[in-house]
Every structure is written in C-alpha cells, then in structure tokens.
C-alpha positions as CSV (number, residue, x, y, z in Angstrom):
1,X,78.1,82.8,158.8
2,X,78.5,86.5,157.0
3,X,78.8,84.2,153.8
4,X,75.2,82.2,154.4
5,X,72.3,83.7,152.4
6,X,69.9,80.6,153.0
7,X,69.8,78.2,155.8
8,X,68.1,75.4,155.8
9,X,67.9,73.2,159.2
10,X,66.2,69.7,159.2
11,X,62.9,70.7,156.9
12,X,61.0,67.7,157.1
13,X,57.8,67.3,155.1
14,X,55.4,63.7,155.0
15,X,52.4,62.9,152.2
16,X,50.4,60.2,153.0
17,X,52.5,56.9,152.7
18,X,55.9,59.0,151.7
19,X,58.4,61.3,153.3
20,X,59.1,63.3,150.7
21,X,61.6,65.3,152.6
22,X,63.4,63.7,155.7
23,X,65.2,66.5,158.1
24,X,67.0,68.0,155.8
25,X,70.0,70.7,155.9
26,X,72.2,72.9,154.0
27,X,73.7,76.5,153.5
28,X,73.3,78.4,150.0
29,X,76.0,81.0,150.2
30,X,76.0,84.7,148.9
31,X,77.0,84.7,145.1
32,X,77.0,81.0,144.9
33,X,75.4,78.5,142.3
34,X,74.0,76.0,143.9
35,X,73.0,72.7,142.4
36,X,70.3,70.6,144.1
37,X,70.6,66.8,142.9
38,X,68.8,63.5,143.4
39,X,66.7,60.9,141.1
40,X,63.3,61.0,140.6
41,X,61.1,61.0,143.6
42,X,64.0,62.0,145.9
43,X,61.9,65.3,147.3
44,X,63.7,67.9,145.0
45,X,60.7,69.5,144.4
46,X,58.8,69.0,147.7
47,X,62.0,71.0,148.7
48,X,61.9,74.3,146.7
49,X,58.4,74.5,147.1
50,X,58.9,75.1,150.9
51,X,61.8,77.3,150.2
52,X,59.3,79.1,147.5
53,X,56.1,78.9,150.0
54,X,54.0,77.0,148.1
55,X,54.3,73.6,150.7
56,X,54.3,74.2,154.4
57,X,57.5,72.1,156.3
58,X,56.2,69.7,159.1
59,X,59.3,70.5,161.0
60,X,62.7,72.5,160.6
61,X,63.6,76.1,160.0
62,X,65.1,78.7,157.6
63,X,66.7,81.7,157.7
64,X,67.5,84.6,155.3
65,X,70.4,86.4,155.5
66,X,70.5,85.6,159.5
67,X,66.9,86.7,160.0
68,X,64.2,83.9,160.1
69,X,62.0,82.7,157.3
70,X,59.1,81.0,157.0
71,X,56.9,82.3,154.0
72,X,53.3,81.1,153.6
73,X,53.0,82.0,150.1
74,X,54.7,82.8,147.2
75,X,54.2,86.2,147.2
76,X,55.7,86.4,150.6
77,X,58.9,84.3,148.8
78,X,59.1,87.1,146.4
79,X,58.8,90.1,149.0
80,X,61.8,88.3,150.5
81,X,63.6,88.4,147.7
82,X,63.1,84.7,146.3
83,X,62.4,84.2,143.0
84,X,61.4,80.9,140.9
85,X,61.5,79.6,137.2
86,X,59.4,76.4,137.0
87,X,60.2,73.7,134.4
88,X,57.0,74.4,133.3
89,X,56.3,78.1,132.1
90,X,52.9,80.0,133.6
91,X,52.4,82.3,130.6
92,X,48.9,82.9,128.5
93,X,49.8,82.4,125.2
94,X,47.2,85.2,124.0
95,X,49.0,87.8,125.5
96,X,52.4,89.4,124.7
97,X,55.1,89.8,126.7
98,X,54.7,92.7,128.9
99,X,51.1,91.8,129.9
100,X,52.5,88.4,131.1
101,X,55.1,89.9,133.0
102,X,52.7,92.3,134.7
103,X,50.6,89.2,136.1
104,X,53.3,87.9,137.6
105,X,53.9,91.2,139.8
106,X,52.5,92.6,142.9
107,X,52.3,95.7,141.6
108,X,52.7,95.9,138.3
109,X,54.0,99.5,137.3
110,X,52.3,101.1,134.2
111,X,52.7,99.7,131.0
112,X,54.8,101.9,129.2
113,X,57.6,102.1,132.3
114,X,57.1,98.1,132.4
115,X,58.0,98.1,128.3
116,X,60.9,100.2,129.1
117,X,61.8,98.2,132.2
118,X,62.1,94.6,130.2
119,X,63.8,96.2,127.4
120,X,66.4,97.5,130.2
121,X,66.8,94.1,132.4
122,X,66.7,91.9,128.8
123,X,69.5,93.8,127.2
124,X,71.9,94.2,130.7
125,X,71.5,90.7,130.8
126,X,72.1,89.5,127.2
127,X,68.6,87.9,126.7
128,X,66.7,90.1,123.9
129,X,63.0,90.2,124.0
130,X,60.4,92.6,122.8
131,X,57.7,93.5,125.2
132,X,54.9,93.9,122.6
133,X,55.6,90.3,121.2
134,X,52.5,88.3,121.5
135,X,53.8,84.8,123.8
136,X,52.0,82.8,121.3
137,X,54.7,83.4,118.6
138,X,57.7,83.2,121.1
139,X,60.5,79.9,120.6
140,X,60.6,78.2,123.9
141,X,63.7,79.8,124.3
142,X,62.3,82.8,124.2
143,X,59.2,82.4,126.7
144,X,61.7,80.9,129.1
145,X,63.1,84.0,128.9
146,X,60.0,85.8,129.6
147,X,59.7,83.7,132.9
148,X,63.1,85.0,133.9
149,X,63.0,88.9,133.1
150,X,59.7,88.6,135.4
151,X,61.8,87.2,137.8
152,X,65.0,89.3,137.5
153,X,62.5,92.7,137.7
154,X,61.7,92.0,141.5
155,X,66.0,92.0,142.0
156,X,65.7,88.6,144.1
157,X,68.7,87.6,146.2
158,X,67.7,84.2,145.4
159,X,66.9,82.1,142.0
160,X,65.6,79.4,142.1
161,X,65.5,77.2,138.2
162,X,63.9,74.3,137.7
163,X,65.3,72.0,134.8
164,X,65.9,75.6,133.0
165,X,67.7,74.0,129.8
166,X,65.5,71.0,129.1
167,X,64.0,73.3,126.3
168,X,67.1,75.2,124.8
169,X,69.4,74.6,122.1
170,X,73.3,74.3,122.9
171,X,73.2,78.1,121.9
172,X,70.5,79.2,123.7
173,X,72.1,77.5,127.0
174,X,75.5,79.0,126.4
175,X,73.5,82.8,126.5
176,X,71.6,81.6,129.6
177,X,75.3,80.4,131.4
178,X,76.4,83.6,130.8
179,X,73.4,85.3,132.6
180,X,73.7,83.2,135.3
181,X,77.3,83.9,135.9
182,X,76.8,87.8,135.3
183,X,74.2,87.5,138.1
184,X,76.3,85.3,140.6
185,X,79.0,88.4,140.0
186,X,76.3,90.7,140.8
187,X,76.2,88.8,144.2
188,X,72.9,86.7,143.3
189,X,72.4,83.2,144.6
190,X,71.1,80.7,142.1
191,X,69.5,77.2,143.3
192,X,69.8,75.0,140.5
193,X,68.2,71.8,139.7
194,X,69.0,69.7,136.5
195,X,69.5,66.3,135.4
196,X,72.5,67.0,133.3
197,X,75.4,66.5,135.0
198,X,77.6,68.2,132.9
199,X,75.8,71.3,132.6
200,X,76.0,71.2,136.5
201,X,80.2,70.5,136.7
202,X,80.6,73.8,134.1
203,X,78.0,76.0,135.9
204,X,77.7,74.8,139.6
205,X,80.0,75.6,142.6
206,X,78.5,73.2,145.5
207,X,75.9,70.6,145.1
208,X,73.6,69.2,147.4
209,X,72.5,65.2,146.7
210,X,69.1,63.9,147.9
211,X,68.2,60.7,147.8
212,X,64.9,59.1,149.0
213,X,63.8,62.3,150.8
214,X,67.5,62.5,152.6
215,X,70.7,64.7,152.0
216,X,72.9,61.7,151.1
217,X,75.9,63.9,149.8
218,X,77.6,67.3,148.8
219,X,80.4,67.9,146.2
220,X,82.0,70.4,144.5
221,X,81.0,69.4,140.9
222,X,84.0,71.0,139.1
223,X,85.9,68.0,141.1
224,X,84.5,64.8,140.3
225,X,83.0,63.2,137.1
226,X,79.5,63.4,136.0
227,X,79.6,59.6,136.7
228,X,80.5,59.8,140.2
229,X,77.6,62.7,140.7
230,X,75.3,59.9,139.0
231,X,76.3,57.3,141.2
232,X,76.4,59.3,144.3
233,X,72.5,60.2,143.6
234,X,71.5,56.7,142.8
235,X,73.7,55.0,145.4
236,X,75.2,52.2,143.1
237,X,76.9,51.6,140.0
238,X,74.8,51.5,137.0
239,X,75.5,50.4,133.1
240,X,76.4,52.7,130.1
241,X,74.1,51.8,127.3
242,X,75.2,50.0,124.6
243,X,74.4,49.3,121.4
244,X,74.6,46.0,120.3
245,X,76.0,46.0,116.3
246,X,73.2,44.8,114.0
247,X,72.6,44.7,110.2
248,X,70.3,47.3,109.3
249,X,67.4,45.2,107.7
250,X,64.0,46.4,105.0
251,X,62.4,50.2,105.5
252,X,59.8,49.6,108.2
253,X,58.9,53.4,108.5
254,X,58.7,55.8,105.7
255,X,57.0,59.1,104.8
256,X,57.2,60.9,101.2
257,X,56.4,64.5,101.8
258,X,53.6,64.8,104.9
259,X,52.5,67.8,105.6
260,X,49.6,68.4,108.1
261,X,48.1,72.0,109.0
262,X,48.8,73.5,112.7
263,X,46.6,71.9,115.5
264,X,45.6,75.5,116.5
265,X,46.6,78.6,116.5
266,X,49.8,78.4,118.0
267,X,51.0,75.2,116.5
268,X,53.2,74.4,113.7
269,X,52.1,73.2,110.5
270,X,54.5,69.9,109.3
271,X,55.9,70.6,105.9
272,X,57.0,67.7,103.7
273,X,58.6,65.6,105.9
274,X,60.1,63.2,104.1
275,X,62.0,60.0,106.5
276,X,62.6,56.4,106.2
277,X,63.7,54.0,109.4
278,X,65.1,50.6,108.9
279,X,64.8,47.6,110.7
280,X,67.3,47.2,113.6
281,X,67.9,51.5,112.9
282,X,67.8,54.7,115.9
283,X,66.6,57.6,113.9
284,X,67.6,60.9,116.0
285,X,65.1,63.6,115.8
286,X,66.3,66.7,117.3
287,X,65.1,70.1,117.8
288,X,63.9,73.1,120.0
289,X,60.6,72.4,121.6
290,X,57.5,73.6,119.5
291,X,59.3,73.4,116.1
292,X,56.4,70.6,115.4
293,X,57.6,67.3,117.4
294,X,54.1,66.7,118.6
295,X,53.0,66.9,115.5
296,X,55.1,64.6,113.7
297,X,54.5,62.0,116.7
298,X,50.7,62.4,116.1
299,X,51.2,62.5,112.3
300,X,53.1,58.7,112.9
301,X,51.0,57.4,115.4
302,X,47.7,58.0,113.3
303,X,46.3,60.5,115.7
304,X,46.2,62.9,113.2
305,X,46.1,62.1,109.9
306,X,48.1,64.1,107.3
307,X,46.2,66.2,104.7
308,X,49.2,65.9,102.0
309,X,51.8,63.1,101.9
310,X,52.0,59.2,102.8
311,X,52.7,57.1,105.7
312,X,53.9,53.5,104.4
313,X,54.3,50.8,107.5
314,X,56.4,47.8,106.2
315,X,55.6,48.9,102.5
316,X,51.8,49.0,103.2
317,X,50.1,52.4,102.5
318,X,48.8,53.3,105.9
319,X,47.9,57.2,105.5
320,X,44.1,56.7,106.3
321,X,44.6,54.3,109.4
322,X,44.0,55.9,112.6
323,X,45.5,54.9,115.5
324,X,44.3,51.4,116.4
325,X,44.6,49.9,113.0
326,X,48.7,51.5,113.1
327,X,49.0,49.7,116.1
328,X,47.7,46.2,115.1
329,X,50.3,46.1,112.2
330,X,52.7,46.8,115.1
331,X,53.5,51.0,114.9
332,X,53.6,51.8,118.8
333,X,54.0,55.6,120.0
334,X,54.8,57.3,123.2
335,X,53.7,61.1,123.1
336,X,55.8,63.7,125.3
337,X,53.3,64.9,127.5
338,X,52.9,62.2,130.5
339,X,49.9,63.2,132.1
340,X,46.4,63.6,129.9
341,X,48.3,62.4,126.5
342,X,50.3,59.3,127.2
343,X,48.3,58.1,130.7
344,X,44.7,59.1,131.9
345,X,45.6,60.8,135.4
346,X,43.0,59.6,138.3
347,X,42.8,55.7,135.9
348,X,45.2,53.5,137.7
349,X,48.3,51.6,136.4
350,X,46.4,49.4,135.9
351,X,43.7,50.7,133.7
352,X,46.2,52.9,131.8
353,X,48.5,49.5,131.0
354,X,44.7,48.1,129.3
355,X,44.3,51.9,127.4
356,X,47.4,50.7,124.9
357,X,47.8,46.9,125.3
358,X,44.3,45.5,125.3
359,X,45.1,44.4,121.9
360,X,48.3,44.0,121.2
361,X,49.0,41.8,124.8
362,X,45.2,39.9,125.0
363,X,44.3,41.7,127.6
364,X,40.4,41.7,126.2
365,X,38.0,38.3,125.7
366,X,35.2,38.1,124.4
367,X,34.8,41.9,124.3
368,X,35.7,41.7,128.6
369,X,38.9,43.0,130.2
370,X,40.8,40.5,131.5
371,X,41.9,41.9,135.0
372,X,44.1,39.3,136.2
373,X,45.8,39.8,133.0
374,X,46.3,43.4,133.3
375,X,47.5,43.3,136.6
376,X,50.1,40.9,136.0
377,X,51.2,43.3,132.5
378,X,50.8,46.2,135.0
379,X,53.2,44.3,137.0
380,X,55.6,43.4,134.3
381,X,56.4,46.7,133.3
382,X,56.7,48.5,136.9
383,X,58.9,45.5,137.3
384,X,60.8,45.6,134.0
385,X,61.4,49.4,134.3
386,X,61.9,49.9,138.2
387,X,58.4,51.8,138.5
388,X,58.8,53.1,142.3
389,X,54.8,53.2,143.1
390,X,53.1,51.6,146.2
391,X,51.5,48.8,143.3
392,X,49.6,48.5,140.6
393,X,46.4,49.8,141.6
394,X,48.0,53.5,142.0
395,X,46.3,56.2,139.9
396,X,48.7,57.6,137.1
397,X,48.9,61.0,139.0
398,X,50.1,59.8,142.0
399,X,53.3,58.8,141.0
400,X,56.5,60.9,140.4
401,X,56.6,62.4,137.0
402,X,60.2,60.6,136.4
403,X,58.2,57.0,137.5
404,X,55.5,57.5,135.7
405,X,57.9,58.3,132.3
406,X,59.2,54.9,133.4
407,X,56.1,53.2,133.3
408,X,54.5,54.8,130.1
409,X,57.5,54.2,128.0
410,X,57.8,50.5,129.4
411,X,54.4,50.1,128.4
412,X,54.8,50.4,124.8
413,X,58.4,48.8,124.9
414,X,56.9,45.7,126.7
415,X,54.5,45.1,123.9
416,X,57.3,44.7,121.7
417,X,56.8,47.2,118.1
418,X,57.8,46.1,115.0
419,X,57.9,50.4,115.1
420,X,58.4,52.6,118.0
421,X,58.0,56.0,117.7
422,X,58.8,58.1,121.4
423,X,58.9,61.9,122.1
424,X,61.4,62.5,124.7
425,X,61.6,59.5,126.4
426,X,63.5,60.2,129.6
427,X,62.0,63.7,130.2
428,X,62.9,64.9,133.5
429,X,64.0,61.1,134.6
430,X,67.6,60.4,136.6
431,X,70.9,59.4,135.0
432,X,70.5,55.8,136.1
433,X,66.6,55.4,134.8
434,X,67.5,57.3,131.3
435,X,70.3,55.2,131.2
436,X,68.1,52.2,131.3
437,X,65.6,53.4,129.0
438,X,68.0,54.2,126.5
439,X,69.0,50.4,126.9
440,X,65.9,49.5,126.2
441,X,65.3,51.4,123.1
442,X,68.7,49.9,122.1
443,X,67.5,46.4,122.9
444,X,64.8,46.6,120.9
445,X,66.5,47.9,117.8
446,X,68.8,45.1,118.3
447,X,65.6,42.8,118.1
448,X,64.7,44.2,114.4
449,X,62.3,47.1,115.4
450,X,62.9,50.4,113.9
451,X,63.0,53.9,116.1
452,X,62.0,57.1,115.6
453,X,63.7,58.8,118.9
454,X,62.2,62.5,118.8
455,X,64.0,64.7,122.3
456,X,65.7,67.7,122.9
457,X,68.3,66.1,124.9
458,X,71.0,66.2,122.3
459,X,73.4,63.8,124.4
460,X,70.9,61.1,124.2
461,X,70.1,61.1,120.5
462,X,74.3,61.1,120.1
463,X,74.5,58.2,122.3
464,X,71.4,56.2,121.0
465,X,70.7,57.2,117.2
466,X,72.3,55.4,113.9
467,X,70.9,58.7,111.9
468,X,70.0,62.4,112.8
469,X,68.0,64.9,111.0
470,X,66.9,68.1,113.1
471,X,63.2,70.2,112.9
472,X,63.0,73.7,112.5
473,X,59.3,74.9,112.5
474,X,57.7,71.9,111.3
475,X,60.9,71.0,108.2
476,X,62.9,67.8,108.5
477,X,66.1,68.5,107.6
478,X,68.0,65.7,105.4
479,X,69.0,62.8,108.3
480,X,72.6,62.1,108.3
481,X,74.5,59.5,110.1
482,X,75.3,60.8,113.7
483,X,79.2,59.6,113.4
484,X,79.7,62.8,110.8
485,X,78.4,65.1,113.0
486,X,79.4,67.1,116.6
487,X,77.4,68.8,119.1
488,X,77.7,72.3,117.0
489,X,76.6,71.4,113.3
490,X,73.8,69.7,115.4
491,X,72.7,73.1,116.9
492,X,73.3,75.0,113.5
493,X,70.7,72.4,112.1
494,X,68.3,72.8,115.0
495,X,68.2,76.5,114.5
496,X,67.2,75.9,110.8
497,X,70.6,76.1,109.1
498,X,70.5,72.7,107.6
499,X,69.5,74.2,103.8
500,X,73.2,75.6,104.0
501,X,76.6,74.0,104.2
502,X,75.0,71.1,106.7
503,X,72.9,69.7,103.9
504,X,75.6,70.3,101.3
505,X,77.5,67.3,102.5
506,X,74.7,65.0,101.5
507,X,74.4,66.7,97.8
C-alpha cells in the first residue's frame, strides 16, 4: 500500500442521458507512468477532471498518499500536489513567458525570483525557455513547454498530460520523454493520456483501459503490441487501412507560388507555396503546429484568398473564387479546429450537415431547405462514420470531440470531392475511428479525387500519403515521394532543414 500515491475507488459520475464514468477503480503508484486509455467518449476526461477538481464524482473516493482526497477546485488539486497540462494550452498570447506563468500560481513570487526560478526548473529539466519571451512568438513546442515549467514550479507529486505530443515534432517528443523519465526518477507520478500507442509502450509502465465509461482492462504496455492495446480499448478487431493501387491520373490541384500575409498578429504569412496533387494521389503535409497549416487550408478552400500566386482547380484559374464557387467545381475542405470553424456549436447535426452540403447534395429547393433531406444526409454520415450521438437533432457541442471529428470529416467525404483538402483529420480520435477515416480518405483517392492531407501526426501521413513535403513557418518544402523517406529526414524537414541535403536529392 506504501507504494500507492493515488487511489481511486468506484468514482462514478452521470450527465444527462450518459454515464460518463461508471464506478471506476485503480492505483497510480509512487514514481510510476501511468497511461490512461480508451476511445473517444470513453470518460477519460470526465475522469481527470475529478482527479484535477474541476468535476465533482457522484459516488466513490480517493485518496493521496493514504490520506483522503476530495478537491473542490483546482487550486485545491494543486495545494495537494496535483498538477495538469491540458491538450489545449491556457496562455495569453500578449504576454511573455514569466507573466503567464505567474497567472497560473497562487502566489506568484516577484518577478525577477520567478525569471530566475524558470530559468532554473527549464534548464534542470532540459526544456530551454526564456522568461522575457513574448508567448505570441513561441513554437507550440515551446508554449507547451511553458504550461509544464508552471506546472513543475509547484513540485507536484502528480502530473497529469493530456494528449502532450499531439503538437511536437519527433525531436521535440524525444526531449519531453526524457523529462518525463528524469521526473519519474525523481519519484514523480505522471498520469498519461494519448492516442499513440507506441508512444505509450516506450514511455508507460501500467495502463488503465476505459471503455464506455468502465475500466475494461490493464496492461503493462512494454508487453503487448500497440494492436492488442487498440483492440483491447475498442473491444473487437478492426482493419488496417489500405491503399488500393491506382494510376495517378491529370493535376486536379495546383498552386504556382501563393503567398498570403499573416491573419493577425501572431500568424504566419504563406510564402510561395508552390504544390500540385493528382488525381487518385495522398499529398502528405507535415509540420509543427502554427508553421501556417491553417493558412494554407484557408488559402485552398477560398476562405482567404491569396494576395500573390494562383490557385488552378482542374486547369481552371480559380484564385478569385471564394469558397462557394471552389466548392461547386468540387474543391471540398475540412479545417482543424472542430468547434466554431468546421461546425457551428449550439446548430444541430442536422443544421451543420445543410452549412456544407446544401449545394453539393440538393439539400435546398426553390431557395427552401429540404429537412427530410437533411435528416436523412445527417443520417448517412453518423451512419457511414459511426457518429456515437443520441441522433440527428443533437447540437454540434454536445458530442465528444473525437464523434464530432467523425462527423465533420464524413460530411465532406460523403459529398464525394473531386478535391479534398483536410487539416488533421483524426485529431484526438481512437485507433479504430482514425483507422477508418484514413480508409476513407484512401477510398476516395482510389475513386479519382486528389488529397491534400495536412496533420502533425507523422504516422498517418506515412501510412496514407503517395507524396510528402513539410512547412516550416509558412514555406513548403519540395514534396517527395514518402517511400524515400524515414521518420528522421521527415523531422529534419519539419524543423526547416529541407533547403539542405533533404532537398538536394530532388536537384
């Protein structure tokens, strides 16, 4: 029991219509990376947020290092010694470094002790930063790294990371492993939450499997497959994707030098991208996030259109067509960010399904929404892509963010493009649902579309892409055919080193 830092006895927590946590229990012990695991809308998240204070069980107990512990809040989390990195980062842009830090903290000490203090924690634990850097300017890399020095200043006994290396290169992960290990020798527990199996075999010592709200399973990840982990979280068997072999057809997609000035002040600017896609052709398009992937989706899409450059759609110059017009001559898009960008939140499935397709699948006469019609598309699509929702009729922010991935990337798919162009298009969605997204985007290529697959999930544009070219703050480097290339020229070119020996191999 002298081992046990966190116990956790049959935490139970209902939403209206869901359990999202079903008497639940397991031990965290001293030292000990823990990995948490399920599919999407298994209650991962319900889950740390009661350990973190932020949700308030129904039923069930924990205790900390033998004495109980039930925090109301997150600041009573922290006085306990239990600190959190969310997947997505809390910091004002505006500020720099230090001032960020000092929001997160009780009580902050003064500024000049607090400079000194992240300088100390960053380089004991291998992650340089400067205090006095405005966030703004930071890699997002770097601000992650801001969240954890925050974190690692209150000396927590536990850590708790959300998907922490959904937004790092293969570099940048390899220096965050090695913090994580240095602070599991310090005696530090870590609670660990990812969707990439592998990562969790190299890194993990126990792992905990949820599935529907319930603890289905543990393992010891170093001892089975990242296949069996999959299957043990989905509770079945599921396909590998596969590529069907196809003759690459015409250019459907190309762009002759597009540039396009920064949407604000801490955007980036795209500079001469230059890219062409063929029929029945994955184009990879790798990078760290914020090195102008929103951009380039917008650029495509017609959402923005480019102030240097062109855009020509099946030879046809369509620089100056917005967004409707790109999508009648059959260029579909589906932008990273689920919620306000790729689906209206409180519209319902419904009503969002109408916001792309009312063209492209009839579902307007006469200048009237057809609402049978949308309903039964709605339906096709939560059907086609395994959508787990309550029906149709739920609003867009009610559902899981993996479901609703599911349903705004089926949406486009469903409409069949002659050109699809997707930022990351299983973000933060399970093994088995990627898996059959990825089969999808496959299928589709198979059918004569071309691809634009932009993602920072480096397996995935291996597994699915024909070509790869990598962004580096806004630059395309030249695309290359992904069977020349291996995990580390791939992160070379993502860091920006693809105007050295990388791009002489296609000179």
């Amino acid at each position: 029991m002298d081992d046990t830092l966190l116990s956790i006895r049959g935490l139970t927590k209902a939403y209206p219509g869901v359990v999202a946590n079903d008497d639940v229990s397991f031990d965290i012990g001293k030292g000990e990376i823990h990995a948490l695991l399920g599919e999407n809308g298994a209650g991962k998240s319900t889950l740390v947020k009661m350990i973190f204070g932020l949700v308030k069980p129904d039923k069930g107990e924990m205790t900390l290092d033998g004495t109980p512990y039930a925090p109301g809040k997150p600041s009573d989390a922290r006085n306990s010694g239990v600190a959190m990195v969310f997947q997505h980062f809390s910091l004002f842009d505006a500020l720099d470094v230090a001032e960020n830090v000092a929001l997160g903290m009780e009580n902050p000490p003064k500024p000049r002790d607090l400079s000194r203090q992240i300088k100390e924690v960053s380089e004991t634990y291998g992650l340089p930063l400067d205090p006095h850097r405005v966030v703004g300017t930071l890699s997002a890399g770097e601000r992650q790294r801001v969240e954890i020095i925050r974190c690692l200043l209150q000396g927590p006994r536990l850590l708790i990371m959300d998907e922490p290396t959904s937004v790092l290169t293969p570099q940048e992960v390899e220096i965050l492993f090695q913090t994580l290990f240095q602070l599991k020798a310090e005696g530090t527990s870590i609670l660990y939450i990812s969707h990439k199996l592998e990562e969790i075999r190299t890194l993990c010592d126990e792992a905990t499997i949820l599935r529907r709200g319930k603890k289905v399973d543990t393992c010891t990840p170093r001892e089975v497959t990242a296949r069996q982990m999959a299957e043990m979280m989905v509770g079945a068997s599921f396909a590998t994707p596969e590529a069907k072999a196809t003759e690459k057809g015409d250019i459907l997609l190309q762009t002759k030098s597009l540039s396009l000035p920064a949407p604000g002040a801490f955007g980036t600017p795209l500079r001469e991208v230059s890219l062409e896609v063929r029929a029945g052709e994955v184009l990879g398009i790798g990078g760290v996030a914020g090195n102008g992937q929103d951009e380039l989706l917008m650029a495509l899409s017609g959402e923005r259109l480019a102030t240097a450059g062109s855009v020509f759609l099946k030879g046809r110059d369509v620089s100056r067509d917005g967004p409707v017009k790109r999508r009648d001559a059959g260029l579909l898009s589906g932008p990273e960010e689920r919620l306000g960008h790729a689906a209206a939140p409180n519209m319902s499935l419904i009503e969002n399904g109408v916001l792309t397709a009312a063209r492209r699948a009839g579902l307007v006469r006469r200048g009237f929404i057809d609402w049978g019609k949308a309903k039964a598309f709605a339906e096709d699509v939560i059907r086609k892509f395994d959508v787990r929702t309550p029906g149709p009729g739920t609003a867009a922010r009610a559902l899981s963010g993996g479901n609703l991935q599911k349903y705004v990337v089926g949406r486009e798919i469903v409409q069949n493009p002659d050109v699809f162009v997707v930022n990351q298009p299983t973000w933060g969605v399970d093994a088995a649902a990627a898996a059959a997204i990825r089969q999808a985007l496959l299928d589709l290529a198979a059918n004569g579309a071309a691809i634009v697959c932009i993602s920072q999930d480096l397996d995935e544009l291996m597994e699915i892409s024909d070509r790869f070219g990598a962004l580096n703050e806004g630059r395309l480097s030249p695309t290359r055919p992904v069977s020349e290339l291996d995990i580390e020229k791939i992160g070379l070119m993502m860091g920006g080193a693809h105007d050295m020996e990388v791009a002489h191999a296609d000179h």
